[in-house]
C-alpha positions in Angstrom: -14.3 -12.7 19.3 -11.8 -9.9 19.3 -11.4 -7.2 17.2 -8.7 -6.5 14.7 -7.3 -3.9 17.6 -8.0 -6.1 20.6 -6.2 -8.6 18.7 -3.3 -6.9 18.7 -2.8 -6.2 22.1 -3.5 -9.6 23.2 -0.8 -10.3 20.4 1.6 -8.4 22.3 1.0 -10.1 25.6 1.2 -13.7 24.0 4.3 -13.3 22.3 6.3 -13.4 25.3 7.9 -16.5 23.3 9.1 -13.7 20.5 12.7 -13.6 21.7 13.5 -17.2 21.8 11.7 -17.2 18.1 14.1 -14.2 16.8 17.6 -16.1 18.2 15.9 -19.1 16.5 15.2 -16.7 13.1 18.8 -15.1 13.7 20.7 -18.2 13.9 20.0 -19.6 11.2 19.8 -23.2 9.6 21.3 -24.8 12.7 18.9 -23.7 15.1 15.9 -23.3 12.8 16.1 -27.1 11.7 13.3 -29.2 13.0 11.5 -25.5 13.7 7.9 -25.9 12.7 5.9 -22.7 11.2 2.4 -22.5 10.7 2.2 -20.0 7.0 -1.4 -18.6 6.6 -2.5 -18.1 2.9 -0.8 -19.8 0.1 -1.1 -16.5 -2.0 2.4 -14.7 -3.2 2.9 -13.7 0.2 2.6 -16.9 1.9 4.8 -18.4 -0.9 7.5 -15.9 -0.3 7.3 -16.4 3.8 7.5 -20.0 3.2 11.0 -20.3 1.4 12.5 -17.5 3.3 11.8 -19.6 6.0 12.7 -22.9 4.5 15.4 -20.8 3.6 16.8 -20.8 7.1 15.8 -24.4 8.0 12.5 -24.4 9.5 9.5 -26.7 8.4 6.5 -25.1 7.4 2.7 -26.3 8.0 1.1 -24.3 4.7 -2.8 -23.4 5.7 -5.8 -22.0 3.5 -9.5 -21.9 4.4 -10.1 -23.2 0.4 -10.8 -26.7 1.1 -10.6 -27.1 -2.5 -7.0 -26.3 -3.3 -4.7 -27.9 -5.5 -2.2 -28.6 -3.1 -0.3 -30.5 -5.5 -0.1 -27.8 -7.6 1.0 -25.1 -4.8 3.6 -27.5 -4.1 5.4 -26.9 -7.1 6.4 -23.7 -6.2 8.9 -25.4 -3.9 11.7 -27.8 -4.2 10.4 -31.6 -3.8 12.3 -32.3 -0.9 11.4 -29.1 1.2 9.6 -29.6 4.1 6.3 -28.2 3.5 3.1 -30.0 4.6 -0.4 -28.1 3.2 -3.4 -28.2 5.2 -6.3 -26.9 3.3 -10.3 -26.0 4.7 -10.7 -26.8 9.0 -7.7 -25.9 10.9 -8.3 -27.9 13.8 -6.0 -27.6 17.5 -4.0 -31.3 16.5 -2.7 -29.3 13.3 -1.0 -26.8 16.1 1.0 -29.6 18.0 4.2 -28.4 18.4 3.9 -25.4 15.8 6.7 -22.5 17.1 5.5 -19.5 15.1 2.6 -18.6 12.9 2.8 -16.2 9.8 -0.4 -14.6 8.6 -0.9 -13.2 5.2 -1.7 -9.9 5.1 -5.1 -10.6 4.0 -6.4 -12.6 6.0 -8.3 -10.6 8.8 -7.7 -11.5 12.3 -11.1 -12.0 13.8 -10.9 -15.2 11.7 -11.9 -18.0 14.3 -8.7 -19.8 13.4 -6.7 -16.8 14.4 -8.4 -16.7 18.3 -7.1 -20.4 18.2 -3.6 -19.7 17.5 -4.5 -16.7 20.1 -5.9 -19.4 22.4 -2.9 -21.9 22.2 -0.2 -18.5 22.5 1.6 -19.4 19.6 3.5 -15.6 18.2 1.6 -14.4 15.3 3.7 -12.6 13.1 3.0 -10.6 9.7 5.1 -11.6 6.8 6.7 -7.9 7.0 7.7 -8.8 10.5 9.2 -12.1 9.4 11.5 -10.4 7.2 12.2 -7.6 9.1 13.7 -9.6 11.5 16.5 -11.4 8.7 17.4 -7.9 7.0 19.7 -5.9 7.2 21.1 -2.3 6.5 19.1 1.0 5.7 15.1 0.6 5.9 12.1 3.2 5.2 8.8 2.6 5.0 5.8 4.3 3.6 2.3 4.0 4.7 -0.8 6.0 4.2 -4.4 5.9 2.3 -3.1 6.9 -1.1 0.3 7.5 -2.3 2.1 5.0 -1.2 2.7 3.5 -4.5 3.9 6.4 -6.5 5.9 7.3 -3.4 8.0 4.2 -3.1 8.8 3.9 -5.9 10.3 7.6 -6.4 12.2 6.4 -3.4 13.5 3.6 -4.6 14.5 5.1 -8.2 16.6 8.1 -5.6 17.9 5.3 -3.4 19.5 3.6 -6.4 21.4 6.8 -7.2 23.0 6.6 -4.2 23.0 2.8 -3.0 24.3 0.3 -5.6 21.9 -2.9 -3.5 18.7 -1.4 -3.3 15.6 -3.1 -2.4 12.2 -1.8 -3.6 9.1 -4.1 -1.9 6.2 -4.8 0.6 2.6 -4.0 -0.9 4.1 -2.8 -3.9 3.8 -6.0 -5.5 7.3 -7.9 -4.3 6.7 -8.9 -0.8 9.7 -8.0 1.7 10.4 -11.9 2.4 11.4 -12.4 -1.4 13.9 -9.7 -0.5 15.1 -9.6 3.3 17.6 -12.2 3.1 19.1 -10.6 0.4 19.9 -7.3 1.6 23.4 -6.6 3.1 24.8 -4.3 5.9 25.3 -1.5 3.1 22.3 -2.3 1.4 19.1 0.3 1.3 15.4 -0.9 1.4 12.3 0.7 0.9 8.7 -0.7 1.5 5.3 0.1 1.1 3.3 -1.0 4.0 -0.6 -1.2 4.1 -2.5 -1.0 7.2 -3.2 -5.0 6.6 0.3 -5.7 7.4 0.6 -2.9 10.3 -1.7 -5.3 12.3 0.6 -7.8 13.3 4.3 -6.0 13.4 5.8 -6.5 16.7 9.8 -5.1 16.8 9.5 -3.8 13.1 11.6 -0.4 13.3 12.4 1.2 9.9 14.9 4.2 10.8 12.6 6.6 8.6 8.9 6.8 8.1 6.6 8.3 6.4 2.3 8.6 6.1 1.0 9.8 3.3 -2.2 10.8 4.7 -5.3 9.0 6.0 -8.8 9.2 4.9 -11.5 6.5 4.9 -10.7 3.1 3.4 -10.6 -0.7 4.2 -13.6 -0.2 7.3 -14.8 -3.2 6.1 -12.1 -4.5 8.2 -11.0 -1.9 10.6 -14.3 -1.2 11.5 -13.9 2.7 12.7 -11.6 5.5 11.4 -9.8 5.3 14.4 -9.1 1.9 14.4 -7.9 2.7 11.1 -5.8 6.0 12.1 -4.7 3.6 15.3 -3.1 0.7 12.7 -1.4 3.8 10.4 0.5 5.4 12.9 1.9 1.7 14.5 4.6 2.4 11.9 6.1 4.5 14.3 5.4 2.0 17.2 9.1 1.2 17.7 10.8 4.2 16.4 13.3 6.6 18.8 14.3 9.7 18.9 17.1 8.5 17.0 14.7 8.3 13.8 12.4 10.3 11.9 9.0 10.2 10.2 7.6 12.0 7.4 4.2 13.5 7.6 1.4 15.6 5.7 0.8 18.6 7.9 -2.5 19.2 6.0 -3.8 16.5 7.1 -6.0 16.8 10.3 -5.3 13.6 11.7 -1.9 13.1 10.4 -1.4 16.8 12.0 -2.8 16.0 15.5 -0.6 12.5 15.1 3.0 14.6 14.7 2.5 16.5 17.7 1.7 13.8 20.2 4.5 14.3 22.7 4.1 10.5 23.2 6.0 10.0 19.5 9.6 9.7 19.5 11.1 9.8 15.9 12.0 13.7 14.8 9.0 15.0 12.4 9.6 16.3 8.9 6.4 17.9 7.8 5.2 18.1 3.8 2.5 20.7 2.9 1.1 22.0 -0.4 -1.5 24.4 1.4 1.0 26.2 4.2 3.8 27.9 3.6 5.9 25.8 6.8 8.6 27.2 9.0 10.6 23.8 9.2 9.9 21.1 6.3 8.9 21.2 2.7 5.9 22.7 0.9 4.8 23.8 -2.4 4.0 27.0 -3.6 3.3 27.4 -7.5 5.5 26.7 -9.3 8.1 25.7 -7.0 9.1 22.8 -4.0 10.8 24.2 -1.1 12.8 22.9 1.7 12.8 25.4 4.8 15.7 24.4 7.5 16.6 26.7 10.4 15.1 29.5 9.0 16.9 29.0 5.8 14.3 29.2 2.7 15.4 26.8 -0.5 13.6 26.4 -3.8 14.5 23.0 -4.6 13.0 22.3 -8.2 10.2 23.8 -10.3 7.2 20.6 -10.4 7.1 21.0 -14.6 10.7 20.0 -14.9 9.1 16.6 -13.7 6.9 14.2 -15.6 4.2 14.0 -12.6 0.8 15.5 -12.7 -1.5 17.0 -10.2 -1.0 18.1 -6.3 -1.1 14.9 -5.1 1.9 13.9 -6.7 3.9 17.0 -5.7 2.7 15.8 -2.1 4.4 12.5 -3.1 7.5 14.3 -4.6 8.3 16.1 -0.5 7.6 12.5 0.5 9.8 10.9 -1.4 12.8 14.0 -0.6 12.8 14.2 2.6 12.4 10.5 3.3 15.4 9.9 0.8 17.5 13.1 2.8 17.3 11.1 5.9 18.5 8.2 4.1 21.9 10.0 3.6 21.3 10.6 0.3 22.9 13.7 -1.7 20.5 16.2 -2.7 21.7 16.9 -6.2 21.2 13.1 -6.4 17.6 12.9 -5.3 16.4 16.1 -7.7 17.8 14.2 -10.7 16.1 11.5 -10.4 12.8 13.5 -9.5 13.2 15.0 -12.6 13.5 11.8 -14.6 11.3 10.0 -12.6 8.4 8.4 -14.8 4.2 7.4 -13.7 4.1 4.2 -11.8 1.5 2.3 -14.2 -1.8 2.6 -13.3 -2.0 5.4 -11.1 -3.0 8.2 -13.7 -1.6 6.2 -16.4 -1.3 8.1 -19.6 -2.9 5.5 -22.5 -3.4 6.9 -26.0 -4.5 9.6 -27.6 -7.5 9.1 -30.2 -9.7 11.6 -32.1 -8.2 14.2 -29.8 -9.3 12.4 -26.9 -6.8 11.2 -24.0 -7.2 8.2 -22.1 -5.9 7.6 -18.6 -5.7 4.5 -16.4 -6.0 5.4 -12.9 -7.1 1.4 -12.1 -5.0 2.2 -8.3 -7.4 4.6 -7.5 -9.6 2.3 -5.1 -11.0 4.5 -3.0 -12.9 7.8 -3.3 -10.2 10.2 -2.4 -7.8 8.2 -4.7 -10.1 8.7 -7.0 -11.1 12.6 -6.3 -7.2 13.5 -6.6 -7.4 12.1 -10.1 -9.9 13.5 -11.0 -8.8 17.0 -10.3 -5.6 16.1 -12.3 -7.9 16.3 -15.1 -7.3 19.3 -17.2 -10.3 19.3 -19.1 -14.2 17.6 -19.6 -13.9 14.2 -18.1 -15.5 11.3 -19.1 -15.6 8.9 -15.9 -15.3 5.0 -15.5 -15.9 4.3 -11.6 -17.4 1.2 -9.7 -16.7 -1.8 -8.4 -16.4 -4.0 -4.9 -18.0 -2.4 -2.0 -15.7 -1.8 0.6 -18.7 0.4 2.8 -17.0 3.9 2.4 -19.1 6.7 1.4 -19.0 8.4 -2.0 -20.2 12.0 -1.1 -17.2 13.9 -1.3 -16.2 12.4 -5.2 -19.3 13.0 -6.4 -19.9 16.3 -5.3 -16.9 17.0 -7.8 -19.0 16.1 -10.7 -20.8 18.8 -11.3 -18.8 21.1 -14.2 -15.9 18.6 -14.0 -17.6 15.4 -15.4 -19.8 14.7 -18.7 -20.5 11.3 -18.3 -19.9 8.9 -15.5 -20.0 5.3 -16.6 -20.6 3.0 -13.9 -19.7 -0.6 -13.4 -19.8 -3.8 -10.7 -21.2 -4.0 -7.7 -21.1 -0.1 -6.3 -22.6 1.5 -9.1 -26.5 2.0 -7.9 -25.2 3.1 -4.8 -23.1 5.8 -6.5 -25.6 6.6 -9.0 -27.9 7.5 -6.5 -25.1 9.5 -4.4 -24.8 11.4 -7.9 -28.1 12.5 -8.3 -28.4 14.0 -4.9 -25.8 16.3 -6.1 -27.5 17.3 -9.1 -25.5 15.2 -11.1 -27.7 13.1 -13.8 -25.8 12.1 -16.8 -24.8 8.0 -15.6 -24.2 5.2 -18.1 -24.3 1.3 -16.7 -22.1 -0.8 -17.9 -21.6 -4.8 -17.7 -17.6 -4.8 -18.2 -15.3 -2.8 -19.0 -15.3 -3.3 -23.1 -18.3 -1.8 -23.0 -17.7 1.0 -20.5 -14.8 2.1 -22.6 -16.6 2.1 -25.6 -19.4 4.5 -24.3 -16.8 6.8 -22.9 -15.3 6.7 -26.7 -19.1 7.1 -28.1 -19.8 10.2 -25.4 -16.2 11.9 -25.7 -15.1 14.8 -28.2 -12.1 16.0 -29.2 -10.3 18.1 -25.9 -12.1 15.5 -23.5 -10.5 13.3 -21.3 -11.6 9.6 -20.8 -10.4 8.5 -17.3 -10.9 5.1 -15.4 -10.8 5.9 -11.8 -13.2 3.7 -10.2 -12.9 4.5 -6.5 -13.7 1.0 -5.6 -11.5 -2.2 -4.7 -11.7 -4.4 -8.1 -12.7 -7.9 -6.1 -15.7 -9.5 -7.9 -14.8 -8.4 -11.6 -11.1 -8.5 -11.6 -8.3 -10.2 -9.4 -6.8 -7.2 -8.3 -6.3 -3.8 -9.9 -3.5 -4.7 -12.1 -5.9 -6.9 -14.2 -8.6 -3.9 -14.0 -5.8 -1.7 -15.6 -4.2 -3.6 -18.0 -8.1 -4.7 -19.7 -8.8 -1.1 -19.5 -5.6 -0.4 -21.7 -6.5 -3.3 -23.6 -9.7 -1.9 -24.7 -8.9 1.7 -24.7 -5.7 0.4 -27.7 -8.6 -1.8 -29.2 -10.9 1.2 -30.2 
């Protein structure tokens, strides 16, 4: 069976049918009719792909592995006479008789055995960011990278509206891109966070500026390797020209080696808050600068915004000098850095009780997520951490403990294998919990007045929650019920 990388390549060489598929895409409703599209996943992604392609005419074959499904129910979400037939539990080949396209969600892996069929039979496999991508239109960046994508996008989006009166702020930030590409215009202005999930499968996808966070470990449970990991990152530059740019982190190593491949085409714009950089923008207490031809501007002071830590001044440079090569006005962009508020659950301020502060870092999924936040922390730190396994290694987080936290307070399925990566460090003073009710009230029950309470579990939140949202929002629940 082929890997998730293999994949792609053979991808590439079966999609030699791509080009009739984009003039059928691109002409809409009168040559789409009587298309047939095979939609992987019925989640919100697969809904969204399905009535933009509806949308244009096509007929859609709806497919999930969950042979129990209510397909009546899914079928709700669309209009009683759209064409939309759901298959649900064995895909077999007769389902693929005269299918055109096939769209996968985003997570669904591709070493499934059904996708080697649709490999097999060399029908296109598209991702639904690829999908869109090819029905939208005017300005489009997009944002990628381990953490920060989140907080970064949606800066963007709030400078982008200064400037762009149709703006369009989606991908994995909650509102997929086929909700929104056939809505965007020739002067309109899109931004989109894009996770590697969704890197897999792009084919012409081309946004004319890019930008990577960073990349450290996450999701090998899929990619296997951190190069394969790396490898699916950097594709967001795949069809970029020299005509474009990206934005990258110049402290990190591989992000580093990355920008000066003479192989990559878009112009570089480099970010650092460690190096004081020739050509880019870095941070140097208290201040942002932007260096350009030798020309050295202080561009704001980080406390006239509401952000905390030096991760999010990493995602402040993102956000400016992906939205300067979007045409927009600086004085424009540094007003609404300034104004700019938390995205919710990524060091989420909660409440204050007993002199205790509470924050809800729920989007902190992995261990470097969660090591950020935790240095953001200006004082003793009560920890709530654990959850699903995605096979990274917690050494570097816990090594952190040590005169940062009191208490760590562990739940779900990860937390004997980070208790016992704690107490190789030294670090001794875990709690289990069952849920999260009771891991907030032993973080109230341990903390003092001048201590911080913070949920930053460093783990996906499959098996307890639905995604991290819900992890959040009971975490705020519980932390206003004490």
């Amino acid at each position: 069976m082929l890997n998730a990388c293999g994949l792609k390549d053979a991808l590439r060489d079966s999609c030699k049918q791509k080009n009739k598929i984009k003039r059928i895409l691109l002409g809409g409703v009168s040559e789409m009719k009587s298309r047939k599209v095979l939609v992987l996943g019925t989640g919100k992604s697969g809904i969204c792909a399905t009535k933009q392609i509806l949308s244009l005419g096509g007929e859609v074959i709806l497919y999930d592995s969950n042979a129990e499904l209510d397909k009546l129910q899914l079928l709700k979400n669309f209009d009683k006479k759209a064409q939309v037939t759901v298959i649900a539990g064995e895909l077999k080949p007769a389902d693929l008789i005269q299918v055109d396209l096939a769209v996968i969600s985003p997570g669904i892996p591709l070493d499934k055995p059904f996708v080697k069929m649709l490999d097999t039979a060399k029908i296109p496999i598209w991702g639904e960011i690829e999908l869109a991508y090819q029905s939208s239109k005017g300005k489009l960046c997009a944002v990628t990278g381990t953490n920060g994508k989140t907080t970064t996008v949606s800066l963007i989006g709030e400078i982008l509206q200064e400037e762009y009166e149709d703006t369009h702020i989606c991908g994995n930030i909650g509102n997929p891109y086929t909700a929104e590409a056939l809505e965007t215009k020739d002067d309109s202005a899109t931004v989109l966070e894009v996770s590697s999930f969704q890197l897999e499968t792009i084919m012409d996808f081309h946004p004319h500026v890019s930008c990577i966070t960073n990349i450290t470990p996450d999701h090998l449970d899929r990619h296997k390797t951190m190069k394969n990991y790396a490898r699916v990152k950097e594709g967001i530059a795949l069809n970029q020209t020299e005509e474009d740019y990206i934005v990258l982190n110049y402290d990190d190593p591989e992000l580093k080696k990355f920008g000066k491949r003479k192989s990559l085409k878009p112009k570089v714009i480099w970010f650092s808050t460690s190096h004081i950089l020739k050509q880019g923008l870095y941070y140097k207490e208290p201040n942002i600068h932007y260096v350009n031809d030798g020309t050295d501007e202080v561009l704001l002071d980080v406390h006239e915004t509401n952000l905390l830590g030096a991760h999010n001044y990493e995602n402040i440079m993102c956000a400016i000098a992906v939205c300067m090569h979007m045409d927009v006005p600086m004085k424009k962009i540094l007003k609404a850095v300034k104004n700019f508020k938390p995205v919710e659950h990524r060091i989420e301020f909660v409440r204050e009780r007993n002199g205790v502060r509470y924050y809800n870092d729920s989007k902190g999924t992995n261990p470097d997520a969660a090591i950020k936040a935790l240095l953001a922390m200006p004082g003793p730190t009560i920890l709530i951490g654990g959850g699903y396994d995605k096979e990274i290694p917690f050494d570097d987080w816990c090594k952190l403990f040590e005169g940062r936290v009191k208490y760590l307070i562990l739940i779900g399925q990860t937390r004997n294998i980070i208790a016992d990566c704690a107490k190789k460090y030294g670090f001794t003073n875990v709690v289990f919990a069952e849920d999260m009710e009771e891991a907030v009230k032993a973080g109230a029950a341990y903390a003092e007045a001048g201590d911080y309470v913070l949920l930053s579990p460093a783990c996906a939140s499959w098996g307890m929650f639905k995604n991290f949202e819900e992890r959040g929002r009971i975490f705020k629940e519980c932390v206003n019920a004490l």
